[in-house]
C-alpha positions in Angstrom: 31.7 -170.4 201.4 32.7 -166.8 201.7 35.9 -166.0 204.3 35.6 -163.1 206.1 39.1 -162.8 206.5 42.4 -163.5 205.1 45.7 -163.6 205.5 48.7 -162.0 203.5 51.6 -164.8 201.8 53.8 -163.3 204.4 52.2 -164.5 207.1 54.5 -167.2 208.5 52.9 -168.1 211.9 49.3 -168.5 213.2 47.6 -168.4 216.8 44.4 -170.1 216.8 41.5 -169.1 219.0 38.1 -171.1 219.6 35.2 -168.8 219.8 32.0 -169.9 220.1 29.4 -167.8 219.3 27.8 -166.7 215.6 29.6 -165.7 212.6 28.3 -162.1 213.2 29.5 -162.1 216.8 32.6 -163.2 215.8 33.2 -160.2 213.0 32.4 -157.7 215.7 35.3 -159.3 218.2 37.8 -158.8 214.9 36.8 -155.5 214.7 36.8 -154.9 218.2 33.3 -153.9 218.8 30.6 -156.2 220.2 27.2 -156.8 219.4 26.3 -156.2 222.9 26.9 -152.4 222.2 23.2 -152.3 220.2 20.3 -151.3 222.2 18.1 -153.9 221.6 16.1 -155.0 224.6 15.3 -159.0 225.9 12.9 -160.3 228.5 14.4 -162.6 230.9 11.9 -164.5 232.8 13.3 -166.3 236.3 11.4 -168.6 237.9 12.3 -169.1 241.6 11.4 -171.8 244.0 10.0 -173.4 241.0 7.2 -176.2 242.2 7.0 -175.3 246.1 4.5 -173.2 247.4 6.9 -169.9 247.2 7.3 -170.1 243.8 7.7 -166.4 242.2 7.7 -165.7 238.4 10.0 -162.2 237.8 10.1 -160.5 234.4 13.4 -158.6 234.1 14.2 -156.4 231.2 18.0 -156.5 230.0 20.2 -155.4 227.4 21.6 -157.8 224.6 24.7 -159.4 225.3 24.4 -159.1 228.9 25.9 -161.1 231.7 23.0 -163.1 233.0 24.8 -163.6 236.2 25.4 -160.0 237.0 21.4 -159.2 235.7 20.1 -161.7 238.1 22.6 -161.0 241.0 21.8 -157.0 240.6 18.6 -157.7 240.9 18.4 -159.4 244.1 18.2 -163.2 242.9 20.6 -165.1 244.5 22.4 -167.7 241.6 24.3 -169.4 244.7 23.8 -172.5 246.7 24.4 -172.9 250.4 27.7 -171.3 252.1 28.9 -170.1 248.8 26.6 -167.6 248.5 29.8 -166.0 251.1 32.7 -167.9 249.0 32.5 -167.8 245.5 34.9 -166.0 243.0 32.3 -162.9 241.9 31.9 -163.4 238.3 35.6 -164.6 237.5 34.6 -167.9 236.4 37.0 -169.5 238.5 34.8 -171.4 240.9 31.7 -172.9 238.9 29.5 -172.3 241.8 26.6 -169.9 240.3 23.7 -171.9 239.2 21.6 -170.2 235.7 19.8 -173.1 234.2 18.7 -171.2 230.9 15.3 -173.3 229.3 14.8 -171.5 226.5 16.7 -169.5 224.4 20.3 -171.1 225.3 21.3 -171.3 221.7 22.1 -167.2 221.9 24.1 -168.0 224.8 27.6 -169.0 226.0 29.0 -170.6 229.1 30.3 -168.2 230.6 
């Protein structure tokens, strides 16, 4: 195996941080870039209301990397059940209260 890093025999202490994500995801955090910064385009397909009579099929183009909870909330979707739709934290993943079940594709994905 190949390391993509290393460390000098100077180095006396260590911080260790879990990242989950690919190995190339991870080289651009080192470096302080993102892979999010390409312009490659994805499809996101949303299903609402799926299996009632109102059920709607939306086709929303987005950026790599994005936030799928900021796509689908900027474009009108609503990820939120009952009252907190009115008192949830905005994004900060503090409350757990937005609601994305990802089908397919969840392997490019992280939690948050």
């Amino acid at each position: 195996m190949n390391a993509f890093a290393s460390l000098g025999k100077t180095v006396k202490d260590v911080d260790l941080v879990f990242f989950r994500g690919t190995k190339d995801e991870l080289k651009a955090a080192c470096k302080g870039g993102s892979l999010a910064d390409t312009d490659e385009k994805i499809m996101v397909t949303v299903i609402q209301n799926k299996g009632s009579k109102e059920e709607e099929i939306r086709y929303i183009e987005a950026k790599a990397g994005c936030n799928v909870r900021q796509l689908l909330t900027d474009n009108g979707i609503n990820v939120y059940q009952s009252v907190t739709r009115w008192t949830n934290c905005k994004g900060k993943q503090l409350c757990g209260t937005c609601i994305v079940n990802i089908v397919d594709g969840a392997g490019n994905t992280n939690r948050k």
